[in-house]
Every structure is written in C-alpha cells, then in structure tokens.
N, C-alpha and C positions, 0 to 999 in steps of 0.2 A: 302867342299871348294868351289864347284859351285854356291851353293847355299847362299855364303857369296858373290862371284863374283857378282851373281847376285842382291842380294840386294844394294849392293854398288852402283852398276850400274843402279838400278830404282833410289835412290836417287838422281845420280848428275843428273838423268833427269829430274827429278822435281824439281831441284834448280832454274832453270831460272824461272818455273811457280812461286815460289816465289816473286822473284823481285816486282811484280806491288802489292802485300801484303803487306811487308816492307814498299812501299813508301806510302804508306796510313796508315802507323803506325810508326810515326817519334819519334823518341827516345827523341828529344830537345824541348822546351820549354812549355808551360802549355796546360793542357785539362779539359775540362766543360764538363759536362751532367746535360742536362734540358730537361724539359716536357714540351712540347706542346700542347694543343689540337686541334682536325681536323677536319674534317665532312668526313664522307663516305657515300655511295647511299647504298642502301638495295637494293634485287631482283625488287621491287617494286618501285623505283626510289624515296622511303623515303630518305630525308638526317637522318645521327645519330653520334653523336659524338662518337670518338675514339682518345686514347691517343698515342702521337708519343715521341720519344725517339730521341733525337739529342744531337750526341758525336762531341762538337768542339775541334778541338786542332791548336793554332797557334803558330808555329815554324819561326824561321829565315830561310829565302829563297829569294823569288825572284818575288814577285807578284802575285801567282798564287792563286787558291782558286778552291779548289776541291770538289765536292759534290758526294755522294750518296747515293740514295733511293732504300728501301729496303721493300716490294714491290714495283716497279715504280709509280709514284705519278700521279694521272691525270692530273696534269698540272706541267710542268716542275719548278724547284726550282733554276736554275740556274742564270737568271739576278736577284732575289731576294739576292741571297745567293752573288754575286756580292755589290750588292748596299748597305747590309748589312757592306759588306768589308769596303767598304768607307766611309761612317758615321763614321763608329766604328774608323776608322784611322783622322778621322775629327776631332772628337770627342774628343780624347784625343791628337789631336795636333804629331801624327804619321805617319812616311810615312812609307803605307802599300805596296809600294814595296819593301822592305824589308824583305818583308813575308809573308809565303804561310801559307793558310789556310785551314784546310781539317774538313768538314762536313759530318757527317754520320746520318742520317735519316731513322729509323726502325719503322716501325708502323703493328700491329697483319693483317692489311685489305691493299688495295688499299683503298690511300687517293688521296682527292682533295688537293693538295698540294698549289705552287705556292704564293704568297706573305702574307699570309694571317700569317705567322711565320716568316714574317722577321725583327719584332722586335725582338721576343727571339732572332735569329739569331745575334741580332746585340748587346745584350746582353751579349751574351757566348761571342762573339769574343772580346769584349770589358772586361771580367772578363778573359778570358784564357790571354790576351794581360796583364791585371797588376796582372795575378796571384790570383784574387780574386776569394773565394769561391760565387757559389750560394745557395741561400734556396731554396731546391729541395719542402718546403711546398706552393710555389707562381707556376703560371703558368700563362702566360698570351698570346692572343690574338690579333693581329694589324698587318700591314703593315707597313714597314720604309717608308718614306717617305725623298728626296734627302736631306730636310735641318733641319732631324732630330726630327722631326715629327711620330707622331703613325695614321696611314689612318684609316680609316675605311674598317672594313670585314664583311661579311654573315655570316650564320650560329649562332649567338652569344649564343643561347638558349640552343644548341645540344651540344655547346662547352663546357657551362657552366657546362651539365651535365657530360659529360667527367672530366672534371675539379672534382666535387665533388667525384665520382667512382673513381678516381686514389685517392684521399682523402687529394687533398691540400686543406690548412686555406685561402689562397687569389687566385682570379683571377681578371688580369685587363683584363683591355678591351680597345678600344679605345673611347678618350673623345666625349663626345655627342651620345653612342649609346649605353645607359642604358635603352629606350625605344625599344621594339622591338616589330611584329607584326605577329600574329598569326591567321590562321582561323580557324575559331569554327564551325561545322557541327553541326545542331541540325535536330530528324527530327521529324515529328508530324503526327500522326494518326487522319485524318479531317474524319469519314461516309466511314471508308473502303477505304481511300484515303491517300497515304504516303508522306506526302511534306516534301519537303528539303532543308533546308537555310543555306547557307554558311556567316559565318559574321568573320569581319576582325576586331580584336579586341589587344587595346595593352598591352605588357607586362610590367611592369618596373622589369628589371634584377635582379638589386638591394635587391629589397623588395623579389622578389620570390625567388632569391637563399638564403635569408635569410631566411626566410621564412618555404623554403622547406628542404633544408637541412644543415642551420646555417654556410651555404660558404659567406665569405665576397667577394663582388665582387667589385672592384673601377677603375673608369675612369684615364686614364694616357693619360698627352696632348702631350710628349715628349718622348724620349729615356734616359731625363735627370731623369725625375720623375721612368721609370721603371727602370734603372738603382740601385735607391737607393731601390726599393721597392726587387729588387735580392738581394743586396749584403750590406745595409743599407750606401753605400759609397756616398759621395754628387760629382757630377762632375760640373765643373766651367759652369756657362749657361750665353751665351751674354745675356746681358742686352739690353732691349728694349728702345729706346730714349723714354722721356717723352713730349705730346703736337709735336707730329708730326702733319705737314698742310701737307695738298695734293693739291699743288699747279700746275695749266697745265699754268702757264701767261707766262712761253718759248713759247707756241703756239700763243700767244694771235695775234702777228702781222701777224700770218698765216689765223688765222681765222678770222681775219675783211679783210684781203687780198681778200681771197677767196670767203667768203659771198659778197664781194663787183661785184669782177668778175663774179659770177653762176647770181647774182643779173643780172647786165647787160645783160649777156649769155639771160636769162631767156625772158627779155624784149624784146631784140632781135628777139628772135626766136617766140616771140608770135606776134609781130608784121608782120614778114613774113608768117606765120599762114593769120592772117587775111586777106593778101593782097594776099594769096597765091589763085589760080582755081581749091583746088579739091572740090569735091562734099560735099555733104549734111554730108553722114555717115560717110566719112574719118574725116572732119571737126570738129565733135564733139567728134568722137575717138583720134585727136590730142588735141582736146580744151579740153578735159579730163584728160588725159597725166599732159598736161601743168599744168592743174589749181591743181595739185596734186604735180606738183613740186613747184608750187606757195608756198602751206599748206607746204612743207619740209620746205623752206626757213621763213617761218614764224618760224619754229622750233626752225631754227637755227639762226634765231633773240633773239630770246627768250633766248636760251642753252647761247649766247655771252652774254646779259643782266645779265644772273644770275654767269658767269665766267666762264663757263663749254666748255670749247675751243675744246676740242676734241670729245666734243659730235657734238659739231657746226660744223666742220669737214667733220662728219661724214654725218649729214643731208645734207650739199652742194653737197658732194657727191653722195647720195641716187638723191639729185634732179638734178645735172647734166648730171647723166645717162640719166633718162627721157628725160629733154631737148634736149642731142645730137642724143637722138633717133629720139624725132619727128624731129629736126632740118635736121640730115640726111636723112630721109624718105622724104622728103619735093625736096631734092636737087637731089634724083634717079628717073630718070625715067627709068630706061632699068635695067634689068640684066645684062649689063655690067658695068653700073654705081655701082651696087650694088659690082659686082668683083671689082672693081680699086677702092671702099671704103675699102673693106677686104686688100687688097694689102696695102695700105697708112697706113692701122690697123698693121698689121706686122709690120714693117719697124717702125713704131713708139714704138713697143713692142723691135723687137732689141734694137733699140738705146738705151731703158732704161737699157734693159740688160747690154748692153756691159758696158754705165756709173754705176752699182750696180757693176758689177764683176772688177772694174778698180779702186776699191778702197782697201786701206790697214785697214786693222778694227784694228784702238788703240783704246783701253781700252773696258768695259764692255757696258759705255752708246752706243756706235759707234755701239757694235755687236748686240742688242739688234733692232736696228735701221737698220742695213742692214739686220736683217733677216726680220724683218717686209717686208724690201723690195723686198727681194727676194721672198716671199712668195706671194707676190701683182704680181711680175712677172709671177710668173709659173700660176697663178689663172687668168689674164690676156691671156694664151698662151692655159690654158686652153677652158677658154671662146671662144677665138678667135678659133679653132679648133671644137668648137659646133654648131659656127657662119657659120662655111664653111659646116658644115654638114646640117644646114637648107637651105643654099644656094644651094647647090646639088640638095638636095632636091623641091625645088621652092618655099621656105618658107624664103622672103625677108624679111616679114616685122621681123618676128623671126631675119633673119640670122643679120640685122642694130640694133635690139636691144644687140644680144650678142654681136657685135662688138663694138657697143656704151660702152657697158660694160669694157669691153676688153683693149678700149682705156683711158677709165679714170681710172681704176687699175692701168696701166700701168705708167700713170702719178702721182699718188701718192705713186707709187714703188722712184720716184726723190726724189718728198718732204721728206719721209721720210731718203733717204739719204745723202741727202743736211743737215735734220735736224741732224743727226747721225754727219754729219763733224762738225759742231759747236762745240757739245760737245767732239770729236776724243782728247784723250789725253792720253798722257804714251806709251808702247812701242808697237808694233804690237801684237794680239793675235796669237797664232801660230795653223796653220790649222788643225793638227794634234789633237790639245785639240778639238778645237770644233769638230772635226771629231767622236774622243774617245767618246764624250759627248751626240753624236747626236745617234750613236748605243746605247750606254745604255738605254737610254730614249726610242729609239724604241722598244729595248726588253722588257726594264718593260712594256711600254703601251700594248703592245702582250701578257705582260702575265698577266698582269689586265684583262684583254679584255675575253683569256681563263679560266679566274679563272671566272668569271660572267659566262659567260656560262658555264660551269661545272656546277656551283651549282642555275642558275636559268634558263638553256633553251636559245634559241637564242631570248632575248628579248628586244633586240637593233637594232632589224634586222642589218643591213648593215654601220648604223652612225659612229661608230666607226671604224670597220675593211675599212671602207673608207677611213678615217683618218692617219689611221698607214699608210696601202698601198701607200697612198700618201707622207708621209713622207718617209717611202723606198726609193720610187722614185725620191723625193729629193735626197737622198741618194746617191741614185747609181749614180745619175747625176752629184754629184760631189758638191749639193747646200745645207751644212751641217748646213748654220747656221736657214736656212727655214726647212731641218728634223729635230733640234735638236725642234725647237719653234711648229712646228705642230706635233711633238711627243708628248711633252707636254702639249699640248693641247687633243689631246686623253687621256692622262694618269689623265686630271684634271676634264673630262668629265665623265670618268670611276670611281673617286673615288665621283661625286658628287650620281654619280647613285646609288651608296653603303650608301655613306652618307643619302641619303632621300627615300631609298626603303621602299613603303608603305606607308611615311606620306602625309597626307591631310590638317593634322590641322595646320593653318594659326600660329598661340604662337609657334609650334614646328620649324616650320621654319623659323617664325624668330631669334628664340633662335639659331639655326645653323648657320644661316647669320649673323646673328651681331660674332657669334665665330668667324667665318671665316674672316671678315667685320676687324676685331682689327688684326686678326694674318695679314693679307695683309698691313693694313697701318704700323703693328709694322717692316715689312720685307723693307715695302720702305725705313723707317727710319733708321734702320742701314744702309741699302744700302748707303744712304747722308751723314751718320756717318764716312762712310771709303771714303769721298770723290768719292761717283758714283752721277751720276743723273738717276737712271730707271727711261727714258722717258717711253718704252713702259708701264714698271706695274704703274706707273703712268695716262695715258691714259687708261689702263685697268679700275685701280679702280673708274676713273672720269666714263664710261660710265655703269661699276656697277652701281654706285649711280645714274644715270637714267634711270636705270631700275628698283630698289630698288624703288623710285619715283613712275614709274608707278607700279610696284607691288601695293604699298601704295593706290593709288588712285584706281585703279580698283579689290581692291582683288583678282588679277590674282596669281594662286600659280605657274604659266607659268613661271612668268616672272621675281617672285622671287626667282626661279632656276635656269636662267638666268643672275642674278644678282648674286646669289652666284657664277656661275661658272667663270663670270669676275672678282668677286674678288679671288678666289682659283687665275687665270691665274695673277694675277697682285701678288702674294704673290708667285707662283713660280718662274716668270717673276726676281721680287728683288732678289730673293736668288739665281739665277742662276753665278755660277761665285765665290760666294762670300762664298768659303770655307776656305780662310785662317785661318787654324789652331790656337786652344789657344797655350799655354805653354802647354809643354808635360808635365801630371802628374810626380809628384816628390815621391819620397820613397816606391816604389813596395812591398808590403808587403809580410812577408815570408812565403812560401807555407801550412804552418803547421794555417795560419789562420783561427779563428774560423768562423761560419759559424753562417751570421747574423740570427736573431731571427722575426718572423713573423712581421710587422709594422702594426697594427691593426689603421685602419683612426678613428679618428672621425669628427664631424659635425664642429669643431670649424678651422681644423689644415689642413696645406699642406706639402707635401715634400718640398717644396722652403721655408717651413715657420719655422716649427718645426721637431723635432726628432718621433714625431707620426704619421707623415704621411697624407693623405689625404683623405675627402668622396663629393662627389658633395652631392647638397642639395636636401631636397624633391622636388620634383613639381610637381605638377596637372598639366595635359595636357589636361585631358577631355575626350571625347569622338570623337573618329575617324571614319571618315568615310571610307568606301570600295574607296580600289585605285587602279586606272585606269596605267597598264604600258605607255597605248598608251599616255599617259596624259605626261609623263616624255618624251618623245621622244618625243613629238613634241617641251617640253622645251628646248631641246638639239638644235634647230634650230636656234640658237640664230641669233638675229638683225644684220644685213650687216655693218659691219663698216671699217674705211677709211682705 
C-alpha cells in the first residue's frame, strides 16, 4: 500500500514538469520533417557537412513561433526562424498571427546554424500551413530573404556532400552560387627543398556533384521555385512589370537648384581665398581644397547633362563640404571663433531635427524619405561630436572640417524631407510597424553578421557590427525608421559579402550584378505598380549605375561591388512595405496526400515554365585568380552620397 502511495505521489510530481513537453507537442493542425544540410568545425577548425533534422508543426494560436536546437547551434536560429514566419504567411496570403509555430532542430554535432536553413524553414511552414507533403529525396540550402528570395550561404561544397550521405536525388542551392572556391595545396621537392603553394581554384557544384556522386544540384532564385521543387505545387508569383524606366526627373529641379547655388558658393569663396592674407602654404592647401571641389562640380555638370540627378546631388554635396570648409577656416581666427562655429553647427543640426521628427510619415514613399533623413541627422550629430573632440583636442582645422560636414548632412536631412512631403499620401504609418520592422531587420543583420564569422573568422573586422550598433542605437533612441534602413543596409552588405567570396573574375561579377541589377529594377516596378514612388531605391539604383560606369571604365572589381550593393539596397529599399498578401491559396488538400515525385531539371525548362523543373546553363568562367579579403572590405566603403 505505501509503495502504491508512493508512486502516485512521484507522478503528480512530475505532472507540472510535463506541461512545457505538451506545449511543444500540439495535438492540432499539420507537421513536416525535412532535412537540411549544415557545416560543423572539426577539432581542427575544418568546416564538414552534417545532416540536421527539422520537425515543423503549425497549429492555430496566436503568433508565436517557437524554436529548438538540439545540440545548441552556433549561431542562434531565432530571427531566421521568425522571418521564415512571415514570408511563409506573405506567401500564401495568411495572417500568421493566427498561429504558433514550433520548430525543432536535431543535428548528431554542434552546428553552425543561423540563417543559412531558412528557406527549408520557410518551406515546411508553408507545407505544414496547406497540409502538404514534402519529398524527403530534395534538401536544399539558402537564406529567406524579407521579399521572398533564396540569399546566398557558405559552405556550399561540405553541404552538398551532406546532401549526397543522407542520399537525396536533388540539392538546391541558392541562384548564382553554383561556382564555388577552393584551395589546392600542392607541395614540390626543389634539391632537398620542400616548397608550398597554395592556389585558389574554382569549383562548379553542378558538374562535381554530378559528377562525383550523380546528385543533381540546381539553383533556386525564389521560395516560389523551392516550394515546387518540395511539394511539385505551383504558388501564385507577382509578376514583374515589363520595360520599367528608372527615372530620378522628381529631382531634377533640385539638382539644377543646387549645382547652381554650390556653383556660386564655390565662386564665392575662391574669390575671398584670393583676396584673403594668409600665407604661402595655407594658400595653396585651400587652393587645393577648392580646385577639387571645382572637379566635383564638373561632375555634376556632367551627372545633370546625362539625367542622373541624384548622382548630381550627390557630387554638390561632396563639393560643398570642401567649400564650407575652407570658407570657414578663412572666417576663424581664434579658438573661440572655431567654438561659436561648432555652437551655430548644433543649433542648425536641432532645428533639422525637430523639423524630420514634426512630421506625420503617410504612405511608403514619405517613410522611405524620412528615414533617409533621419539617418543624415544622427550622421550629422555624429560628425559634429568628432568635430568637438578635435577641437578639445587643438586640432581646428580637423574640428571646421567635421563641422563643415556636420552642417551640410544636416541640411540635406530638410531636402529629403521636404522631398518625402510632396510625395506624403494615404493614411499615417503607424510607429509601432516600423518599430516591429526595424527590430527584425536588426536581428537578421546580427545574425548574418555571426553566421560569417562562425564560418569564416573575424574577416570584416568591425564594418558591419558598426553598422548594426548603430542602428540599435537608432533603436533605442526612439529613430526606428533610420534603424530599420541602416539595418538593412548591414544585412545587404553581409549577403553581398557571401554573394562574392573569393571571386576575382571580372564575367563572374558581372553575371552577379546584372542578376541583381534586373531583380532591383523589377522591385521598383512593382513598387509604381501599387501606386508607391521608391524615391530612395530609385536614387539607390541611379547612383549604382555610376558606379557600374566607373567599374566599366577602370576595371575596378572595387567598385563593381559597390555597385552591386546599391543596387541589392535599392531592390530591398522597393520591397520594404510592400507585403500585401495574394489571395489566400484555395482547396487545402487532404492529409492522406501523395508525396510529389523527384523534378529532375533539364537544360531547356524552369519551374515558372514547365512541369520539369529547372537547370541553369553551362558557363565558362575561366580561370581565377587568388582573392584578396582586404580587397572586399575596402569595397564595402562605398562612395559618400547625399
């Protein structure tokens, strides 16, 4: 009898440990399992592919979306497994607060986890949500990306071999990174001498998993294309306008404005130059100065001649700084003078402020346009606070240039607000969305950011996690629609870095850029389809295309990464906002469905085209040479614009 006491009595004890068991094993509505593959580090800091295990189930509830890893991942799966969410409810025209979703993630090792599965992710939630089976023989590879896109990931080689070991017929991949890069040690016995050469040499994925062990591997540019390549089901995909212009002549009465005034400015102050008493060596170090904002404004003679308004803009700008520099250095003589110039720099930095925060943001173009300007602001207050620390310091002519700086940010924080009201139309956005919108974005970019270093080393030094910090800091300050846009701008930085690791060769990157180059202009054209005007991904793409330009002319592969990453920003810039849902799929099929059959591509066919599916075509790339990281990172520096 005690011994029945007793046991009675351990179990109602372990009834409450229960509870958090059950709620991660929801009785209602559908569950998936799909294969992944991951990369794990060896004792030896080899990466090696390893197969993960991911149980989705989405049930009716209440927005949540639950994860866990099992070993814990190196990099957290959380804002993936989030963003996952929302696609998938975009996707099919659902609203995913309705419903909780719970993720379970088992892998044999510690994985490098973090976005690199959160297409499958968005996959399964999108087959658990209509009930459909998947083909456990596919497994694929990529990042979701906000509008429905497959990113680019690492690892693709280690994956692939994962892929094969678990013994599935297909692995996708993300589109454009069927070239991959490898070094080859070889070493040579020279007279008793052991020499060692390391060469960087590429793969195409393609041909070697075929190759090596008759796994099909194919590019997917969408969530729409893996979708079908799981479940063979076709989902509805916006249609891209045909013969989109990329038009900046909204600017155009700003940019003859402006070139006209820096013009004047210019003349002005080279005049009081001349007429001015200082010496020899000051003399020629402001007539230097000048005659270099002189070449700017020839620029942007040039930039207004050929239409390109915001490149024009931009140049005025570059050469106004200079101007108000020497102009001010001309008009100090005392370190107090140099103080009641920093003072008059504030005060002109407030006022912009208080007029950016004293407006109501309708519509998409309006927000687009005040975050610009807020982000000119705090860049501005930045500068000005570096200004006072050379001044501290007794480093005037420094402290008048950051302030020079400081002040003209600060004034084209107006322009672009001023420009933002023209276009102000529909109802208020509500602070709360961009608030929601500006956290997401910071997390993915964090965990972009730790997914690279995890699997390549700290080899961004500090460019990006500068980045994010700063948009926190927006954050916190309460300036969500400047962290939502400089989030993004980390998060478009970190996937070009993936996108191009390792290549050199001039064909490859252009092949990348013009991808990128068509999905940006196709994003601003819907964008004007639903009645928006993306000023800024507009502006974006215009100052791409001059540096696309200069790439062209100087073979610089600098500046055609540069170029790619103004048009990435102008192609998420459009789609920011613009999630309004299709029609919610119609006739959920019955749970008892068969479970589609492998879609083997060929050379002729696509998913959006045919029942066969899709293969990108051969190409010759050539031969590549050894690449330089420092080479990317200083491409990441991209050009000062207005």
């Amino acid at each position: 009898m005690k011994r029945a006491v007793v046991l009675v009595l351990a179990v109602l004890l372990l009834l409450p440990l229960a509870t958090p068991v059950m709620a991660q094993c929801p009785s209602e509505g559908h569950t998936v399992i799909m294969h992944a593959p991951a990369v794990a580090k060896t004792s030896t800091g080899e990466l090696t592919g390893v197969v993960t295990e991911f149980v989705i189930t989405v049930t009716p509830g209440s927005g949540h979306v639950y994860i866990e890893t099992w070993p814990l991942a190196q990099v957290d799966m959380q804002a993936s497994a989030r963003l996952a969410t929302q696609v998938a409810g975009r996707v099919l025209g659902v609203n995913m607060s309705h419903y909780d979703v719970f993720i379970q993630v088992r892998a044999n090792t510690s994985i490098i986890g973090g976005p690199s599965a959160g297409g499958t992710m968005t996959v399964g939630i999108i087959a658990a949500l209509m009930g459909w089976k998947v083909n456990p023989n596919v497994m694929m590879t990529g990042m979701i990306n906000p509008d429905g896109s497959i990113g680019p990931v690492g690892g693709i080689l280690e994956k692939a071999a994962a892929a094969h070991q678990a013994g599935v017929k297909l692995f996708l991949i993300p589109e454009g990174q069927r070239i991959q890069y490898v070094q080859e040690t070889q070493k040579k016995e020279i007279g008793g001498v052991i020499e060692i050469n390391t060469e960087t040499k590429p793969v195409d994925v393609v041909k070697y998993a075929e190759e090596r062990w008759g796994l099909k591997v194919v590019e997917v540019k969408d969530i729409y294309e893996a979708v079908y390549y799981f479940t063979g089901h076709r989902l509805p995909k916006p249609k891209a306008p045909q013969n989109v212009q990329i038009d900046t002549s909204f600017l155009r009465n700003d940019a003859l404005s402006d070139y006209k005034n820096t013009t004047d400015y210019y003349q002005r102050v080279m005049k009081e130059l001349k007429e001015s008493n200082v010496g020899y060596d000051t003399y020629m170090t402001l007539l230097a100065a000048l005659n270099n904002a002189g070449q700017l404004l020839n620029q942007s003679k040039g930039y207004i001649d050929e239409g390109l308004y915001y490149t024009a803009l931009s140049k005025d700008f570059q050469a106004r700084i200079v101007i108000r520099h020497v102009d001010w250095y001309l008009q100090t003589n005392t370190p107090k003078d140099v103080e009641e110039l920093l003072k008059n720099t504030s005060e002109t930095i407030k006022s912009a402020e208080a007029y950016v925060e004293n407006q109501s943001i309708r519509g998409i173009t309006m927000l687009q346009a005040v975050a610009a300007a807020e982000q000119r602001i705090e860049d501005a207050k930045s500068n000005l606070d570096q200004a006072w620390k050379s001044y501290y310091s007794g480093d005037y002519w420094d402290a008048i240039g950051k302030a020079a700086y400081a002040y003209e940010r600060a004034k084209t924080a107006i322009l672009w607000t001023d420009l933002g009201k023209r276009f102000a139309k529909g109802e208020p956005i509500k602070k709360d969305l961009i608030k929601a919108t500006a956290r997401d974005y910071i997390d993915e970019s964090d965990l972009i950011v730790a997914y690279i270093e995890s699997m390549y080393g700290d080899v961004l030094g500090n460019s990006l996690t500068d980045t994010i910090e700063k948009a926190q800091q927006y954050y916190d300050d309460g300036k969500y629609s400047a962290a939502l846009f400089t989030a993004m701008q980390a998060r478009v930085q970190g996937e070009v870095f993936l996108d191009t690791l390792a290549i050199t060769n001039w064909t490859v990157l252009m092949d990348k850029l013009n991808m990128v180059k068509g999905d940006a202009k196709a994003a601003i054209g819907i964008a004007e389809e639903k009645g928006i005007t993306p000023i800024l991904a507009i502006a974006y793409y215009e100052f791409a295309q001059s540096f696309e330009e200069l790439a062209k002319k100087n073979q610089s592969t600098d500046d055609l990464q540069t170029a790619m990453t103004f048009y990435m920003y102008a192609k998420e810039t459009a789609n920011l906002f613009l999630s309004t849902p299709l029609s919610p799929i119609p006739n959920v099929p019955e749970e008892n469905a068969t479970v589609p059959e492998v879609s083997v591509p060929t050379a002729t066919s696509s998913p959006a085209q045919s029942s066969t599916g899709s293969a990108t075509g051969e190409a010759d790339y050539g031969l590549i040479g050894l690449f330089a990281i420092v080479a990317f990172v200083v491409g990441l520096a991209v050009g000062r614009k207005l």
